[in-house]
TORTI-984202 format. One line per field, with one value per residue (C-alpha): residue number from 1; residue in three letters; chain; x, y, z. Coordinates in steps of 0.001 Angstrom, whole numbers. Layout:
BEGIN
nr	[NUM:...]
rest	[ALA:...]
kette	[A:...]
X	[X:...]
Y	[Y:...]
Z	[Z:...]
# end
This chain:
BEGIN
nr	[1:2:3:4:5:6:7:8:9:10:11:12:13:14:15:16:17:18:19:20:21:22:23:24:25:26:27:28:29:30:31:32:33:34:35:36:37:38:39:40:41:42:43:44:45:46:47:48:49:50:51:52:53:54:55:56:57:58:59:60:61:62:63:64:65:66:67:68:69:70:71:72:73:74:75:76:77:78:79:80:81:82:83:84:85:86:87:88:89:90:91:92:93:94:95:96:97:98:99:100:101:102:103:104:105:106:107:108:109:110:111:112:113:114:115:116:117:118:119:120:121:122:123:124:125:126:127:128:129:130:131:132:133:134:135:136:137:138:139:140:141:142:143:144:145:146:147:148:149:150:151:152:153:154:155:156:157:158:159:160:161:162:163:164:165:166:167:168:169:170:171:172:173:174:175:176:177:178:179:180:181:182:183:184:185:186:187:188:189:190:191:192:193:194:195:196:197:198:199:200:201:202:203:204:205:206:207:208:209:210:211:212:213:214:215:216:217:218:219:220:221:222:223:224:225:226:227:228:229:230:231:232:233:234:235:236:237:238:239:240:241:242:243:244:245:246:247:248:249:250:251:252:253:254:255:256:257:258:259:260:261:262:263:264:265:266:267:268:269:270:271:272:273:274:275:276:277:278:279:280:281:282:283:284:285:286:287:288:289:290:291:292:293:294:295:296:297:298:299:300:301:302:303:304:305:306:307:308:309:310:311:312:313:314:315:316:317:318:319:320:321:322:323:324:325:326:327:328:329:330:331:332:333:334:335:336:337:338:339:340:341:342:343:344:345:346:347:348:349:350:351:352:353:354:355:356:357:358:359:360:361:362:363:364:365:366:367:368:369:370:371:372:373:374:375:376:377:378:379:380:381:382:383:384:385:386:387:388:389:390:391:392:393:394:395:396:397:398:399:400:401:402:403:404:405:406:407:408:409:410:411:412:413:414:415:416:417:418:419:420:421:422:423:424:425:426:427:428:429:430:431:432:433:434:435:436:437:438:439:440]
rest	[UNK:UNK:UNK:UNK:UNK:UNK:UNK:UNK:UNK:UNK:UNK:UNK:UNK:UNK:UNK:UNK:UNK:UNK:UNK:UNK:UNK:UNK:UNK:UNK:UNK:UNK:UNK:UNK:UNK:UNK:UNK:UNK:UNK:UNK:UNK:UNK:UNK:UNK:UNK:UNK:UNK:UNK:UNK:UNK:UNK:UNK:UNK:UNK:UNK:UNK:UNK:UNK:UNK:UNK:UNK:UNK:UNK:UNK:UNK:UNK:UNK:UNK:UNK:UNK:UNK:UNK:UNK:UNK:UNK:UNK:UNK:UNK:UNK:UNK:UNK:UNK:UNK:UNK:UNK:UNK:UNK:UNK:UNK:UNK:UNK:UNK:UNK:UNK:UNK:UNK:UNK:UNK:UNK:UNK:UNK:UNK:UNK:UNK:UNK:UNK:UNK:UNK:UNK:UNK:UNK:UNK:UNK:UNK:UNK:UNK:UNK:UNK:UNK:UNK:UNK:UNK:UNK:UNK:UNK:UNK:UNK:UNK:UNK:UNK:UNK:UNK:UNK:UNK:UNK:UNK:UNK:UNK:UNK:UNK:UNK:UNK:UNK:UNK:UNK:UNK:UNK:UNK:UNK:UNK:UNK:UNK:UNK:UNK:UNK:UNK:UNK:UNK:UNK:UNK:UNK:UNK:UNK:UNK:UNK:UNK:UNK:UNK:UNK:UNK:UNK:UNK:UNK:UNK:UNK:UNK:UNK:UNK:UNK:UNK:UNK:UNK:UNK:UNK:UNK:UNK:UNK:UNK:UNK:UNK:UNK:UNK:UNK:UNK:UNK:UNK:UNK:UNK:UNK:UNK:UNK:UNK:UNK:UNK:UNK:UNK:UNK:UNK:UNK:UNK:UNK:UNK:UNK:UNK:UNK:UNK:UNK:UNK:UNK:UNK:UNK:UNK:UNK:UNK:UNK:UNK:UNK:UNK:UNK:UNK:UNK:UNK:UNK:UNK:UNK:UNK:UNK:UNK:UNK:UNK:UNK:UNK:UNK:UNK:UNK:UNK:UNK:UNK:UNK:UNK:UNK:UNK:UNK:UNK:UNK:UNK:UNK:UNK:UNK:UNK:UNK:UNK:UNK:UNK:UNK:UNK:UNK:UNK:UNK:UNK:UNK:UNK:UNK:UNK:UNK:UNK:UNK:UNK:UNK:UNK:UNK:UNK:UNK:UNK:UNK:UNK:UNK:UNK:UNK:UNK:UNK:UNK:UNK:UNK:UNK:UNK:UNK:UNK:UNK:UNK:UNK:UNK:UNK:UNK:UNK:UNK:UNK:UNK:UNK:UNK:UNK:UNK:UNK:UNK:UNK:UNK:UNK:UNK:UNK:UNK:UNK:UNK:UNK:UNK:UNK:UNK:UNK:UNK:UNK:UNK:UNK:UNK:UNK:UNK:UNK:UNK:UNK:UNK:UNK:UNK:UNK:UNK:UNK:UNK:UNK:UNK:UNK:UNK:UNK:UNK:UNK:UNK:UNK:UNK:UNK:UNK:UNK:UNK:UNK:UNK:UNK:UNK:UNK:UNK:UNK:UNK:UNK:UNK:UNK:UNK:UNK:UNK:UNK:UNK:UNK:UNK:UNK:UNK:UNK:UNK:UNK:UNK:UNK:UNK:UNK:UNK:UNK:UNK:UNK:UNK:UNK:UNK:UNK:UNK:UNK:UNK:UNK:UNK:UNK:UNK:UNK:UNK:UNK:UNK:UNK:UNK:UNK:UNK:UNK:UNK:UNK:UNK:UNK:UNK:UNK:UNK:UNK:UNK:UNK:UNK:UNK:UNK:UNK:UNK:UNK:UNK:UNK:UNK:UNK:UNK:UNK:UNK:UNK:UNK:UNK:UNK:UNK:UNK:UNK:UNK:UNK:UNK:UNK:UNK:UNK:UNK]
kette	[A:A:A:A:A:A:A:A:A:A:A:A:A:A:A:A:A:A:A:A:A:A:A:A:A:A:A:A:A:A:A:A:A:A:A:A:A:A:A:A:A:A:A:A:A:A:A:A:A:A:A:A:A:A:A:A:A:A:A:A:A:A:A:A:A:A:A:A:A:A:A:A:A:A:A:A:A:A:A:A:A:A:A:A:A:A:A:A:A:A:A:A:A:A:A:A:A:A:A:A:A:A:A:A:A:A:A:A:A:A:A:A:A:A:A:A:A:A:A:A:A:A:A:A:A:A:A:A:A:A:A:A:A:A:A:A:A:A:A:A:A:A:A:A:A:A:A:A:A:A:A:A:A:A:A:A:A:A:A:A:A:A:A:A:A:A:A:A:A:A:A:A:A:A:A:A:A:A:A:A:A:A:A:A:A:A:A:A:A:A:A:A:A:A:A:A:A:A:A:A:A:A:A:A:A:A:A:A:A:A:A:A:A:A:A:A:A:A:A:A:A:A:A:A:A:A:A:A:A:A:A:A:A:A:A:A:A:A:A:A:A:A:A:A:A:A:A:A:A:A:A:A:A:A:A:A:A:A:A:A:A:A:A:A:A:A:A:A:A:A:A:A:A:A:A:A:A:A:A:A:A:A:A:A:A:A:A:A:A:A:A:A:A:A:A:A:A:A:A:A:A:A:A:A:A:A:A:A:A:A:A:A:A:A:A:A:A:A:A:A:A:A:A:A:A:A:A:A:A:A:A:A:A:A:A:A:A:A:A:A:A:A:A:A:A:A:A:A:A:A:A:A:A:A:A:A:A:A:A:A:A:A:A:A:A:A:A:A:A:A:A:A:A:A:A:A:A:A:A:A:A:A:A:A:A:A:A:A:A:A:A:A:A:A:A:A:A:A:A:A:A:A:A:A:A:A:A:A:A:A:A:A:A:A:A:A:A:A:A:A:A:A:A:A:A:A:A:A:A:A:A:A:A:A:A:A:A:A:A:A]
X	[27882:28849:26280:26185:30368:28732:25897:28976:31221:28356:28279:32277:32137:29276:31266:34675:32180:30589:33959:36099:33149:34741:37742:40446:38248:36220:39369:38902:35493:35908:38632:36251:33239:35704:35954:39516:40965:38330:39784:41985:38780:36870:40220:40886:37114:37362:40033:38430:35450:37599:38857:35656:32994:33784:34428:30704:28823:30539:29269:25893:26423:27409:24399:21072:21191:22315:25410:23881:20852:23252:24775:22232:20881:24316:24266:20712:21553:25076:23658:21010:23575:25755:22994:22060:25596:25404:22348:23972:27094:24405:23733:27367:27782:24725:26671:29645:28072:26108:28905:28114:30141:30935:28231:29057:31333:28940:26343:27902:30506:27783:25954:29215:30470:27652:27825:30937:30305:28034:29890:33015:31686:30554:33817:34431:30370:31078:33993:31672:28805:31097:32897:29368:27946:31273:31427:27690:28142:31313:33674:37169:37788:41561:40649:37562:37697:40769:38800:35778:37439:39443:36494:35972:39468:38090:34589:36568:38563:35296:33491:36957:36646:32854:33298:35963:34589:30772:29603:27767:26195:28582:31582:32721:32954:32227:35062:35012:31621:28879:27703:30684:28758:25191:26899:28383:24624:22874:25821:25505:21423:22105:24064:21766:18580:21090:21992:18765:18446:21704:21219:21137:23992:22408:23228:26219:25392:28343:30036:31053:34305:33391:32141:34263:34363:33936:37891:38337:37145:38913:42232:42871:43237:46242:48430:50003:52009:53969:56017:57683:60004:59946:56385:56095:58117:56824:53377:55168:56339:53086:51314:54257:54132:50226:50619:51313:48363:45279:47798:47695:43876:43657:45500:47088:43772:44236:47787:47558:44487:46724:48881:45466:45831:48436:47890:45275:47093:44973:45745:45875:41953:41423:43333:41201:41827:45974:45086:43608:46992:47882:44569:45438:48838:47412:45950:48644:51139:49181:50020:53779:53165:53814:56856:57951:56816:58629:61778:62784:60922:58697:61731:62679:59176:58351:61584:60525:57354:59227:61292:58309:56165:59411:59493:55678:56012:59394:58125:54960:57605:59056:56346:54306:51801:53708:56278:56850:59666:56707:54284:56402:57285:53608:52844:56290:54683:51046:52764:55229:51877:51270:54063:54257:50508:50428:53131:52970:48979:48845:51921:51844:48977:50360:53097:50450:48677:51725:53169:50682:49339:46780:44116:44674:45372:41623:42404:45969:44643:42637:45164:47066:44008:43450:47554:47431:44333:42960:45572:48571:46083:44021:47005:49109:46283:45552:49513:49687:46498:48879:51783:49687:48043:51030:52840:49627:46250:42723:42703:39678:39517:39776:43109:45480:48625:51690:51190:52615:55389:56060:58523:58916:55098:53830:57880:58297:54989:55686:59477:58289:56119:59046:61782:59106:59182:62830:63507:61136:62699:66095:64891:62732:66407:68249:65299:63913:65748:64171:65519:63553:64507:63197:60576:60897]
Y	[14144:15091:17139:19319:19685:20696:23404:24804:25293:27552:29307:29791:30516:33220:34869:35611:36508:39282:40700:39708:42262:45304:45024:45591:47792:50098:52694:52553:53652:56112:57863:57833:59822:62205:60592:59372:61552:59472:56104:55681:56604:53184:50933:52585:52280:48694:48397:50569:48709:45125:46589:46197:44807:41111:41443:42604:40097:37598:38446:38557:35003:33384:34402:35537:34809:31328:32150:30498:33167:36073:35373:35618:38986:40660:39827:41282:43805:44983:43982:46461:49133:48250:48467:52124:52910:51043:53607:56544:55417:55099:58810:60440:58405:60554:63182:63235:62367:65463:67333:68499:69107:65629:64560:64750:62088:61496:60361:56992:56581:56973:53396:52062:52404:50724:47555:46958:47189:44901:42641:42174:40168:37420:36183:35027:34070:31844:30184:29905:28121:25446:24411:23929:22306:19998:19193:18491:15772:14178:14898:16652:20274:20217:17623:18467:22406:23423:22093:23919:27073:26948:27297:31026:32035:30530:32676:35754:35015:34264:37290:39519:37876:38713:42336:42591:40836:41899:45151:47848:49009:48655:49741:50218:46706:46561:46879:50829:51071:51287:47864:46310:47437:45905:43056:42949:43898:41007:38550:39769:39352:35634:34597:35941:34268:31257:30818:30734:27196:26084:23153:25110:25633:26037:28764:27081:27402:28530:26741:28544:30778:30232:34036:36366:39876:42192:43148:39462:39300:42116:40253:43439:40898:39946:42796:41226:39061:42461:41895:39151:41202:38971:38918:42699:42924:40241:41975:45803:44083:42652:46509:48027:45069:45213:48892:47193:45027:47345:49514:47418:46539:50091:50940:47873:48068:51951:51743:49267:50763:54170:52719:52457:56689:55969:52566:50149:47080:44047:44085:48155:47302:44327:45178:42886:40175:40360:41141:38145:36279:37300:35814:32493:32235:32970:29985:28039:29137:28148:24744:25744:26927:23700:23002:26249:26640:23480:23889:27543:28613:31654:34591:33492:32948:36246:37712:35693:37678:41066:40454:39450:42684:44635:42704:43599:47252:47052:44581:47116:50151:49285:46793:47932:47134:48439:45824:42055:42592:45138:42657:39804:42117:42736:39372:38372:41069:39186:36050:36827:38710:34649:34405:37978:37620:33964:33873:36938:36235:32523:31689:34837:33495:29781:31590:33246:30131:28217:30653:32302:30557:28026:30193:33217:32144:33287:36808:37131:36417:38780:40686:39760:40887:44144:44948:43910:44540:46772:49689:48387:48123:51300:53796:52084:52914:55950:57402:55305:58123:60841:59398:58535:62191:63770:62057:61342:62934:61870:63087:64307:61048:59276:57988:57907:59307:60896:64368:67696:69481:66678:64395:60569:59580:56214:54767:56783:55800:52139:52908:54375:51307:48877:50932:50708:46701:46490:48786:47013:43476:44835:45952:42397:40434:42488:43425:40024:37132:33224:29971:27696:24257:21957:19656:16178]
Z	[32013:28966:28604:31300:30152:27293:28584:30884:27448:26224:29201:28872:25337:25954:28624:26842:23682:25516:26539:23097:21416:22456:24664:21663:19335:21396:21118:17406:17485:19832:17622:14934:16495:18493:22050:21137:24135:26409:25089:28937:30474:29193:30217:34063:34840:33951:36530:38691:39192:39395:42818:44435:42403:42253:46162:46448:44135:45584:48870:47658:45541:49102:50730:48790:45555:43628:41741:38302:38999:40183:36818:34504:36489:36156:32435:31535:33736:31998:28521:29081:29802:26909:24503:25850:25300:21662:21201:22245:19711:16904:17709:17986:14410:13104:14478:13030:9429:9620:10724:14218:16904:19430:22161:25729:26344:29546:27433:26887:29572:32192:31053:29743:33457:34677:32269:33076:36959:36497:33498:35483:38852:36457:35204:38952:39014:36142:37203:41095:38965:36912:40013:41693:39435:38449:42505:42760:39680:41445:38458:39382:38216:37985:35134:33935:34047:32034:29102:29655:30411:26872:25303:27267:24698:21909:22314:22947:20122:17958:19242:17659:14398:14464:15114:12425:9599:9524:8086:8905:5794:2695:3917:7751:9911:13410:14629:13750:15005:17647:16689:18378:21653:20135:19745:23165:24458:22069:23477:26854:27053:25739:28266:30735:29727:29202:33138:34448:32678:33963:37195:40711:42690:46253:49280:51208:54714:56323:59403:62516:61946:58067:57478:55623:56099:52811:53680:53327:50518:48752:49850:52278:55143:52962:53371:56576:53793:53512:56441:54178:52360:49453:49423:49855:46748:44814:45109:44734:41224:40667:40583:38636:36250:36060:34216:31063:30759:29693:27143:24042:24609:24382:21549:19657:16647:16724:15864:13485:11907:11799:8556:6668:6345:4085:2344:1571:3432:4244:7749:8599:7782:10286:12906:15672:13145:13260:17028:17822:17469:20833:22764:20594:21737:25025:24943:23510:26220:29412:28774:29296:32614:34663:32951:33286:37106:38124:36126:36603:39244:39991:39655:36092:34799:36033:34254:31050:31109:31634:28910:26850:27626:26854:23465:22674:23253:21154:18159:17737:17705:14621:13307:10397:7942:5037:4551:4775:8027:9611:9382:10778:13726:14582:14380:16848:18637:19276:19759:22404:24350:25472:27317:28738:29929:31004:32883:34567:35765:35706:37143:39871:40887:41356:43239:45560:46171:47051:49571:51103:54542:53919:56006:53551:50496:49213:50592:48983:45352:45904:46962:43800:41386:43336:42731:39212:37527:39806:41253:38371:35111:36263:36671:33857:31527:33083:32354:28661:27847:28694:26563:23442:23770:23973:20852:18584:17397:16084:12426:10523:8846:12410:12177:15242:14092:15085:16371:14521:15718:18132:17242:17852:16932:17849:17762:20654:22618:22280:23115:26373:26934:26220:28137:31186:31039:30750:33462:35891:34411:35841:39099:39732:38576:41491:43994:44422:45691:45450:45612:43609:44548:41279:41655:40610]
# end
């Protein structure tokens, strides 16, 4: 038993690594080989392609391929991708030393696209497998699976520490580079040779009235839940809510990396480092959930997380690397991002699963994923684009900094940001009404 706990915290660990590779530096590498503009582009198609992909392997998991084997063919399969992209990334670096003008940005967003497409069905695979294969061995996965899954943080985690420490030659790390996507490739093509060993997890045959529809399985069946009002505006809050969770993936390590134009600070050069804070609290702070949950109930958690996404844009507005009260404020910044992410998606999704109808409950999270990190993440990225562009510009040394002639910089961006969370924190306190009775 222990293990096959053991082979499934590999699989975990390899999983989160893949993603942890490039999710909160690929902006700064962009910048640097003159795609910065693009950098929204890379976020909304991940969101884009979490509307409907998962919906679509899963549907193919169910009935012609064995999720532990769909899961190591959607790995090779995006790892391939990624490591044409890496290529291509190698080549606009060439580029830029010799001087010429940027490659199409098509070049790599075409296969970068397609990795992902294929990258972000396997998250759900991989959670599909370890339940199988927990079930099949007669152990319980509310006990057994919270451990395993930690282990998925701690790999992204590892994977960001990776990218930011080694070097590419003498001087740039990872992190600034196209090996970050090498690495995500060489990660990626591990993991996929890895699941083919893992212990089958047979075709369920399904029972009579078991089928699900593809709309099902989207969570589109879901929408009747809007003639609840309160569940109609819990999910309406959900979407406006979800806009803030791709921004600071996107350009946290750019900002931060932005004070190393002007000084040699420790942390304006590892950025991913200092940003990896916030995925370690993430961790830390699912264990408050319960408490949380069952104390205060789903309206003030979800105001607690409003409040804390209002306090990351804010703490990043006037953090800095160039003192010791900037630094503490980017640091309160990456530790409050626990609380504002974990109990906005861990605890909505408790919610969902609580008061949606038993028969449903599968199709309204997915309703829940499609309004937060599909349609909210998507567009939120898509406008934070426009709001960075318009206050900041690459510079010739591939710096994001504050734009000429324009004034307000990156204070104003993340004051934007921050004045965003706040505003939907106040509507969600007057908009949505629930009594939590406490649970003994």
């Amino acid at each position: 038993m222990k293990n096959l706990k053991f082979r499934l915290i590999v699989m975990n660990f390899l999983e989160f690594a893949v993603w942890g590779s490039y999710l909160c530096c690929l902006g700064q590498f962009l910048g640097k080989v003159g795609w910065g503009e693009y950098i929204s582009w890379f976020y909304i198609a991940q969101g884009v392609v979490s509307i409907f992909m998962p919906a679509i392997m899963g549907a193919v998991s169910d009935k012609f391929i064995q999720p532990q084997r769909l899961l190591g063919l959607s790995h090779l399969l995006a790892a391939a991708f990624m490591l044409v992209a890496g290529y291509v990334g190698y080549n606009a670096s060439l580029s830029v030393v010799d001087g010429m003008q940027p490659m199409s940005i098509w070049t790599i967003f075409i296969p970068y696209c397609l990795s992902v497409a294929f990258f972000m069905p396997t998250i759900a695979i991989s959670n599909t497998v370890a339940f199988d294969i927990l079930k099949r061995n007669e152990m319980d996965t509310v006990k057994d699976f919270p451990p395993i899954r930690v282990f998925g943080t701690v790999g992204f985690i590892a994977a960001m520490w990776f990218v930011n420490f080694v070097k590419v030659g003498q001087d740039l790390a990872a992190q600034f580079t196209y090996m970050q996507l090498l690495i995500c490739g060489a990660f990626g093509m591990l993991l996929g040779v890895y699941a083919f060993t893992l212990p089958e997890c047979p075709l369920h045959k399904a029972e009579e009235g078991e089928q699900k529809t593809l709309a099902q399985r989207l969570g589109l069946d879901a929408f009747v839940l809007f003639k609840d009002k309160n569940m109609a505006l819990f999910f309406i809050f959900c979407m406006l809510l979800g806009v803030s969770l791709q921004i600071t993936n996107g350009y946290a390590t750019s900002y931060i990396n932005s004070f190393a134009a002007v000084s040699d600070s420790w942390f304006a050069q590892n950025p991913t480092m200092l940003i990896s804070v916030s995925q370690i609290c993430e961790a830390c702070c699912i264990l408050l959930i319960p408490f949380f949950m069952k104390r205060f109930g789903i309206k003030k958690v979800m105001l607690i997380a409003m409040v804390a996404w209002f306090l990351r844009f804010g703490l990043f507005g006037i953090g800095s690397t160039e003192s010791v009260g900037g630094i503490i404020c980017l640091f309160l910044s990456c530790i409050v991002y626990g609380v504002a992410f974990d109990f906005f998606n861990v605890s909505g999704a408790l919610f969902v699963e609580k008061e949606a109808p038993a028969p449903m409950r599968g199709s309204a999270q997915g309703l829940f994923m499609l309004m937060t990190n599909g349609i909210g993440a998507s567009v939120g990225t898509w406008i934070a684009g426009m709001i960075v562009s318009h206050f900041c510009e690459w510079s010739a040394e591939g710096y994001l900094v504050a734009r000429d002639g324009v004034n307000g910089g990156w204070f104003a961006t993340w004051g934007i940001f921050a004045m965003y969370a706040l505003v939907v924190a106040i509507m969600f306190a007057i908009l949505f009404k629930y009594k939590h009775e406490m649970e003994k």
